[in-house]
Every structure is written in structure tokens, then in C-alpha cells.
C-alpha positions as CSV (number, residue, x, y, z in Angstrom):
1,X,-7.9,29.3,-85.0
2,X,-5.6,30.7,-82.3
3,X,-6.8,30.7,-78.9
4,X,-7.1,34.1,-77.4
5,X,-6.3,35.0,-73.7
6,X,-8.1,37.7,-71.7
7,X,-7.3,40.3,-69.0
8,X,-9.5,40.8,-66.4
9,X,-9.2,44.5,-64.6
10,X,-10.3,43.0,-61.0
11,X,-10.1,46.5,-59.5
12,X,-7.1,45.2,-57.1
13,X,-6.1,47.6,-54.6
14,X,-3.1,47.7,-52.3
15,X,-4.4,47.6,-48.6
16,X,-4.7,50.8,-46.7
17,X,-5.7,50.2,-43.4
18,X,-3.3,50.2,-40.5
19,X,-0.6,47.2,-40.1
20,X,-1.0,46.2,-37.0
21,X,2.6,44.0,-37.0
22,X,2.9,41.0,-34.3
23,X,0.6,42.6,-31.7
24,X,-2.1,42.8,-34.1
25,X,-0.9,39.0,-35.5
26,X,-1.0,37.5,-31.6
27,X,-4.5,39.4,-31.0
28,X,-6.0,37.7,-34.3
29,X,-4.4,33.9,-32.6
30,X,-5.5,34.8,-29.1
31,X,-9.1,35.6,-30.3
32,X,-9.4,32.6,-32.8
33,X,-8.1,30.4,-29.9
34,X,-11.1,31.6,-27.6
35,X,-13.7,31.4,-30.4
36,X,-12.0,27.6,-31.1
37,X,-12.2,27.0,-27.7
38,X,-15.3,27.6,-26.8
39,X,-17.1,26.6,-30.2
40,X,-18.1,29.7,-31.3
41,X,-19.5,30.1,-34.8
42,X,-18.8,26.2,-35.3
43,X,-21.1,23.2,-34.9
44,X,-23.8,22.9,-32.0
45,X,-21.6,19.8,-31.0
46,X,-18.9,21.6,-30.5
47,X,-20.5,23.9,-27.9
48,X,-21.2,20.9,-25.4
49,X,-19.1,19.8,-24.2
50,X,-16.9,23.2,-23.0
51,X,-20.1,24.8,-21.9
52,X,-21.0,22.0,-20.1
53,X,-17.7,22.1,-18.1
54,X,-18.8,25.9,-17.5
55,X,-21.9,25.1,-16.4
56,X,-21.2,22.3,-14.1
57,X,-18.3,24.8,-12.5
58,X,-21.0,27.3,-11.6
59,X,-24.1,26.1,-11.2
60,X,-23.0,24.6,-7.7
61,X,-21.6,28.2,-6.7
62,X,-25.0,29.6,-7.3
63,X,-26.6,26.8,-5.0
64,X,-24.5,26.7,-2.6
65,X,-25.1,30.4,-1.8
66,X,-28.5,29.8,-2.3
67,X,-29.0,27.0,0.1
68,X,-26.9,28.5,2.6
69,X,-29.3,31.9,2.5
70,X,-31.6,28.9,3.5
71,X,-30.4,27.3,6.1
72,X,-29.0,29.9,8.1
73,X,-31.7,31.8,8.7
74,X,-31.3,34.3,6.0
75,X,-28.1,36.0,7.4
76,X,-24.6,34.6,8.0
77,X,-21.4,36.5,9.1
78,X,-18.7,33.9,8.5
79,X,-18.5,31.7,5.2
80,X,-21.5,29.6,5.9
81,X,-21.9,25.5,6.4
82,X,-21.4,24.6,2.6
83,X,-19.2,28.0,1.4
84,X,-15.3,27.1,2.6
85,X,-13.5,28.5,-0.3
86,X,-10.9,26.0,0.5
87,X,-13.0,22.7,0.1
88,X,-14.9,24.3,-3.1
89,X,-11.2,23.9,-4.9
90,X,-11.7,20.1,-4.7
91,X,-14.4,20.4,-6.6
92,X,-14.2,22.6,-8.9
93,X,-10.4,22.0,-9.5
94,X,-11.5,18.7,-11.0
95,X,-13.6,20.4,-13.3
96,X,-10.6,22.6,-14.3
97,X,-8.4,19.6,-14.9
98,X,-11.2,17.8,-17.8
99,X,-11.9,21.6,-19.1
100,X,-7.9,22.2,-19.5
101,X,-7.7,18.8,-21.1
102,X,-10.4,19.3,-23.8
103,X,-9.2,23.1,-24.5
104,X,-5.4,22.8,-24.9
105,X,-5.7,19.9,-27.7
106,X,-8.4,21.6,-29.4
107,X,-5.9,24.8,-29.7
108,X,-2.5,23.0,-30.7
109,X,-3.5,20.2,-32.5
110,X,-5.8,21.0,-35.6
111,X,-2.9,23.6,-36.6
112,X,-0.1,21.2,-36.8
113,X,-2.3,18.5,-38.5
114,X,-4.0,21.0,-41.0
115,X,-1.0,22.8,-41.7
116,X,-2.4,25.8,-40.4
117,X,1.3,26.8,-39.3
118,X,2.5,27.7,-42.4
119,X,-0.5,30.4,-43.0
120,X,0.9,32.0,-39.6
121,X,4.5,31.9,-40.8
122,X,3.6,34.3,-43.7
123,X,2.4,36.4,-41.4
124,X,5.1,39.0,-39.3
125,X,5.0,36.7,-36.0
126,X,7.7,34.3,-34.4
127,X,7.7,30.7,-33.3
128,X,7.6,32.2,-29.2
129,X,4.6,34.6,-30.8
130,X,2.3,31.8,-31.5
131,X,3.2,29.8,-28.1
132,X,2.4,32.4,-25.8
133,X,-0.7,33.6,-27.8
134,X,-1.9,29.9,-27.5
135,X,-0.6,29.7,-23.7
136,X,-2.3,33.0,-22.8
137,X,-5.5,31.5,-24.1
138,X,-5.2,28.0,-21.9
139,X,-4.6,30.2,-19.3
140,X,-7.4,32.9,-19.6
141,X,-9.8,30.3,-20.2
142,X,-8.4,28.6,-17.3
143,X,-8.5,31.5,-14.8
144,X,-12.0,32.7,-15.7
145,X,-12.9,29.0,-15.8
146,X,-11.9,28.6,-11.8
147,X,-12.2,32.3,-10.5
148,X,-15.7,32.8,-11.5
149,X,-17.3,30.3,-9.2
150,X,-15.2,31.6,-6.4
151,X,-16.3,34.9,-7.1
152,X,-20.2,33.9,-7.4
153,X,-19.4,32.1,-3.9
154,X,-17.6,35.0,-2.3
155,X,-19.2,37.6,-3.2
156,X,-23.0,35.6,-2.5
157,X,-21.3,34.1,0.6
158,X,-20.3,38.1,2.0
159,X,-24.1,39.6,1.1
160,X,-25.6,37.2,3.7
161,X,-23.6,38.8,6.2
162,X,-25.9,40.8,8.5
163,X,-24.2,44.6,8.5
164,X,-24.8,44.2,4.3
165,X,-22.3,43.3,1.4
166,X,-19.7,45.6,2.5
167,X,-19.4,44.3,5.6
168,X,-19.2,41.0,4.5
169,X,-16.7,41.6,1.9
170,X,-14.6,42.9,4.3
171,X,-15.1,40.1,7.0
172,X,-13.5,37.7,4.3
173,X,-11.2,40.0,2.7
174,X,-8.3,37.8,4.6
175,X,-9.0,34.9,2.5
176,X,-8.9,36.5,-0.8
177,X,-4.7,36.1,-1.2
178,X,-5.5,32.1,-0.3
179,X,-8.0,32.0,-2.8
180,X,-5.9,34.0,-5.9
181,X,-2.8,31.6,-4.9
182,X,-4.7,28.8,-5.1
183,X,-6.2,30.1,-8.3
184,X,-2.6,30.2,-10.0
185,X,-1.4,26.9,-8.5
186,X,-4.6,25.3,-10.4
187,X,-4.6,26.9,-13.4
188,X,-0.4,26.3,-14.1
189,X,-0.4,23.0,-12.3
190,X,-2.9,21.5,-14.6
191,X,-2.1,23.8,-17.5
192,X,2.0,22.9,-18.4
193,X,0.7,19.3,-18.3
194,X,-1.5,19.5,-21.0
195,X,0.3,21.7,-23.0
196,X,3.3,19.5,-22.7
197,X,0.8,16.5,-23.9
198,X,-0.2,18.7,-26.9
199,X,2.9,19.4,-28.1
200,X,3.5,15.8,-29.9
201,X,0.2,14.3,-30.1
202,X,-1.8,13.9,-33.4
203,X,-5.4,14.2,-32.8
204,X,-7.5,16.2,-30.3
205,X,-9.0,13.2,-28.5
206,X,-6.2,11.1,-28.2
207,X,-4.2,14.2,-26.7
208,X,-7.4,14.7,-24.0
209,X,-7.2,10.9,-23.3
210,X,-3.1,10.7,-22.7
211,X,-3.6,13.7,-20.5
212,X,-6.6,12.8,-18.3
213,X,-4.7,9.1,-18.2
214,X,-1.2,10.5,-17.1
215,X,-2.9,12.7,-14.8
216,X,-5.1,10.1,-12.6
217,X,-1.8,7.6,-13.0
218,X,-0.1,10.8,-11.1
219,X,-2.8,10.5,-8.7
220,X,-2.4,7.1,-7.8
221,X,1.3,8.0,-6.7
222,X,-1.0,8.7,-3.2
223,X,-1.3,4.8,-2.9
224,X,1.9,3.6,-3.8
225,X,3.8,6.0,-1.0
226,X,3.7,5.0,2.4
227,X,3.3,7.0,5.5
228,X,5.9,9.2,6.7
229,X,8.5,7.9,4.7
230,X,12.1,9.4,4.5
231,X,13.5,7.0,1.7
232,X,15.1,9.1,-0.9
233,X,13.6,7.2,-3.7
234,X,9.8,8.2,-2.3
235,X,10.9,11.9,-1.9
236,X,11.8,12.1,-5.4
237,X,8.6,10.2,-6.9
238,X,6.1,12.2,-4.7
239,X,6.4,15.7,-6.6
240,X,5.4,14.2,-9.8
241,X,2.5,13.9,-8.8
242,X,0.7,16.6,-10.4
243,X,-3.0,15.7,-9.8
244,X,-2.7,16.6,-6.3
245,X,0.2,19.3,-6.5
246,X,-2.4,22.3,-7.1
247,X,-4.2,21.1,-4.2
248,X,-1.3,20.6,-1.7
249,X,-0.1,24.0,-2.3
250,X,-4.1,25.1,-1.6
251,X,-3.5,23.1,1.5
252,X,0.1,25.2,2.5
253,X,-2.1,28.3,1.5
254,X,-4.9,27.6,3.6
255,X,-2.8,26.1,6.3
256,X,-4.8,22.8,6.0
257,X,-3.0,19.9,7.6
258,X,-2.8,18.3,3.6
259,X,-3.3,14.5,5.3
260,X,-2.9,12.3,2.4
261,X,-1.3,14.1,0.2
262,X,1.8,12.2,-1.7
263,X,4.2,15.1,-0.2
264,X,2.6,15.0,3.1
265,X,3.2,11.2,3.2
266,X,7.0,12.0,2.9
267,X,7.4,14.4,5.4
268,X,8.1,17.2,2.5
269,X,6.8,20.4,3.1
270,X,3.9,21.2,1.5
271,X,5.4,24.4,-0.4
272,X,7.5,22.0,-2.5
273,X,4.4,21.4,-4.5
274,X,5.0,25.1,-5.8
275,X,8.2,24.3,-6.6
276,X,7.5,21.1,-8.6
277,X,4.7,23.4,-10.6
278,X,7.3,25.6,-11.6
279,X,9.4,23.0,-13.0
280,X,6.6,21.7,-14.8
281,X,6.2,25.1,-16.4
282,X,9.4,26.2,-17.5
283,X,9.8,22.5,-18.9
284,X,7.0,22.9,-20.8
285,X,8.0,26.2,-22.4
286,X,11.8,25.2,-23.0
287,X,10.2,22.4,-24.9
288,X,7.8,24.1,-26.6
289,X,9.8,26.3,-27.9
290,X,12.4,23.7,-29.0
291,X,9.4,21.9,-30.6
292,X,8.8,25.1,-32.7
293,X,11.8,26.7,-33.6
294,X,11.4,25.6,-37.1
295,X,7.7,25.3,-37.7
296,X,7.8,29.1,-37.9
């Protein structure tokens, strides 16, 4: 007896929605790296730990206006005994670094490991497509991550004053361009790190682990240079330093006196911090996209 084959009418249709082309491919990466991100419609376990980091970020914020109402007598005009914008960046920037370093990982990694590349190279997008749709995630996460306590503080910090919130927001309106730079100098100085970090290694948790390490090795740059040193070979170490490179530039914006810091310690000024940020960040993306070039 001969086998017999059969055809099965599935009912295929061609698609005939709109193509949306790259834009449309970059959206679908941008939004699967904030749902990825975050945990969203994944395990409970997955949640923790990022929301954690977001509640710990502005939790503080929300006390710290709140005790403030307290102690000074229910109305204050400037930015209150526990409200400086400038000394909530040492907190809160910390919290930025561990969030950046559990994100970033979590975006590259899985794709590389899982061959999740090659499904996005059948699709109309470009190796530089895919970076910046996974950069602009690090960094949207990043900046909402760091701005939104500053905006619970400033905006909590301003309705105390004792004319109302207008008045308030107006008294501090000088301190917003401080804030926003410092804002950028966090979220890119801790960013391009972790991205370059990323880039090669092969598991989430050992790519959160190499950055956190390099970073707090960075950071201990600030013992190793003397004081008011003008040896070339201490001017050249102290910008790689990039724990403390977001916060000397929040120093230069603030117009803080930066004591301490590794550039401070070798009479550079502090704006060089900016400078070594940018270098960071252009390295990162010359080398991401040299990492790349072929994988899509």
C-alpha cells in the first residue's frame, strides 16, 4: 500500500497591516528592553530586584520632604535642612550606579547568548539600529531612574515655601540647570561603563559583578593619589576614575569645593570630569558598533 500525502488549506494570508520599516523595528526593541528591564510579564523574581532599586531611590525623596514639613514649622522658603539637591546626588547616584549595572546586562546579554540576534537580522534594522534602541533604553531607564526623586524633592521641597508652590518653584528655579547637568553627567558616566562591560561578557551576573568591581576599583583611585600632586603620571590616572567623575562634575556644577575628589587631588579642574565622560561615551559606541558590524 502506498502512503498518501495530504494538503492542508491553512487559510494563509499575506499580511495587510501597515509596515512600519526600522522605526517600527527600534520601537518593538525599545519596548521589549523596558518590559525586560523592568520584569514585566516575567517571573515575580525578576521584579525585585529593579523595583527595589526604584523604591529605595524614592522612598527617601518622599521622607525627606516629609520630615522637613516637620521640622520647620510647616513652611520653608529655601531648600530645607535635609533637601540640598546637591548632597541628595550622593545618594541617589549610588543607587543609579547598582540599577545601571543590573539593567544593561539584562538588555545585551540574553540576546547574544540565545541567539536572539539573528531573529532581529531578519528583520529591516541595522547593527547601529539595535545599539541605540538598547542605549536609548539604559538611558531612559536611567534618567527617569535619577530625575524622579529630584523631582518628588523639588517640587515637595518648593510647596513648603510660604507664598505657595509657585512661589516656591520659582525661588529654586536657579538650581534647576545644576540639577539636569548633574542628571546627564550620572546617567552617561555610569551608563558607557556598563555598556562597555556588556559588550563581551557572557552571562548577566557575571557582567553586573565585572562592572560594580571595576567601578569601586575606580573609586579607590581616591586613595592611591596624593594631595595636590602635579606629577604627570597622577594627572593621567585620576580621570579614569569613573565612580566619582559624575559627581565631580555635580561639584563644578554646584560650585562645591569637590575636596577629595581624585581630580581635585591633582589640581585638575573639576570640568575635566566632563571631558573624561565623553571619552568614555564615544569609546563605548565606536566599540560597540565594531563589536556588531557583523552580528547584523
Amino acid at each position: 500500500m502506498k502512503p498518501e500525502g495530504v494538503v492542508y488549506d491553512l487559510g494563509y494570508t499575506p499580511h495587510e497591516g501597515p509596515r512600519l520599516g526600522r522605526a517600527g523595528a527600534m520601537r518593538a526593541i525599545l519596548v521589549d528592553g523596558l518590559r525586560r528591564s523592568l520584569g514585566l510579564r516575567r517571573k515575580p523574581w525578576a521584579k525585585v530586584l529593579p523595583w527595589g532599586l526604584i523604591a529605595a531611590a524614592i522612598t527617601p525623596a518622599v521622607f525627606l520632604v516629609g520630615f522637613t514639613f516637620l521640622v520647620s514649622g510647616f513652611s520653608v522658603e529655601d531648600a530645607g535642612p535635609f533637601g540640598d539637591p546637591a548632597q541628595f546626588f550622593d545618594y541617589v547616584g549610588t543607587l543609579l550606579m547598582l540599577f545601571v549595572a543590573l539593567v544593561t546586562p539584562t538588555l545585551l546579554v540574553p540576546d547574544r547568548r540565545h541567539g536572539v540576534l539573528s531573529i532581529y537580522a531578519s528583520r529591516p534594522i541595522y547593527s547601529s539600529d539595535y545599539l541605540v534602541a538598547r542605549a536609548g533604553t539604559v538611558l531612559l531607564l536611567a534618567t527617569l531612574f535619577i530625575l524622579i526623586p529630584h523631582m518628588i524633592l523639588f517640587i515637595g521641597i518648593s510647596a513648603l515655601n510660604v507664598d505657595g508652590l509657585a512661589a516656591g518653584l520659582r525661588f529654586h528655579a536657579d538650581r534647576i540647570p545644576e540639577i539636569l547637568g548633574s542628571i546627564v553627567a550620572y546617567v552617561f558616566g555610569y551608563a558607557a561603563p556598563a555598556f562597555l562591560v556588556s559588550l563581551y561578557v557572557k552571562r548577566v551576573a557575571i557582567g553586573t559583578g565585572v562592572y560594580v568591581a571595576v567601578m569601586f576599583m575606580t573609586a579607590a583611585l581616591t586613595d592611591a593619589l596624593p594631595r595636590q600632586s602635579d606629577l604627570v603620571a597622577f594627572k593621567v590616572l585620576a580621570p579614569f576614575s569613573l565612580f566619582f567623575n559624575p559627581t565631580t562634575v555635580r561639584d563644578w556644577l554646584f560650585d562645591l569645593d569637590g575636596d577629595g575628589m581624585p581630580l581635585v587631588r591633582v589640581d585638575m579642574p573639576q570640568w575635566t570630569a566632563a571631558i573624561a565622560i565623553a571619552v568614555v561615551v564615544v569609546a563605548a559606541a565606536v566599540i560597540a558598533r565594531q563589536r556588531y558590524k557583523n552580528e547584523l
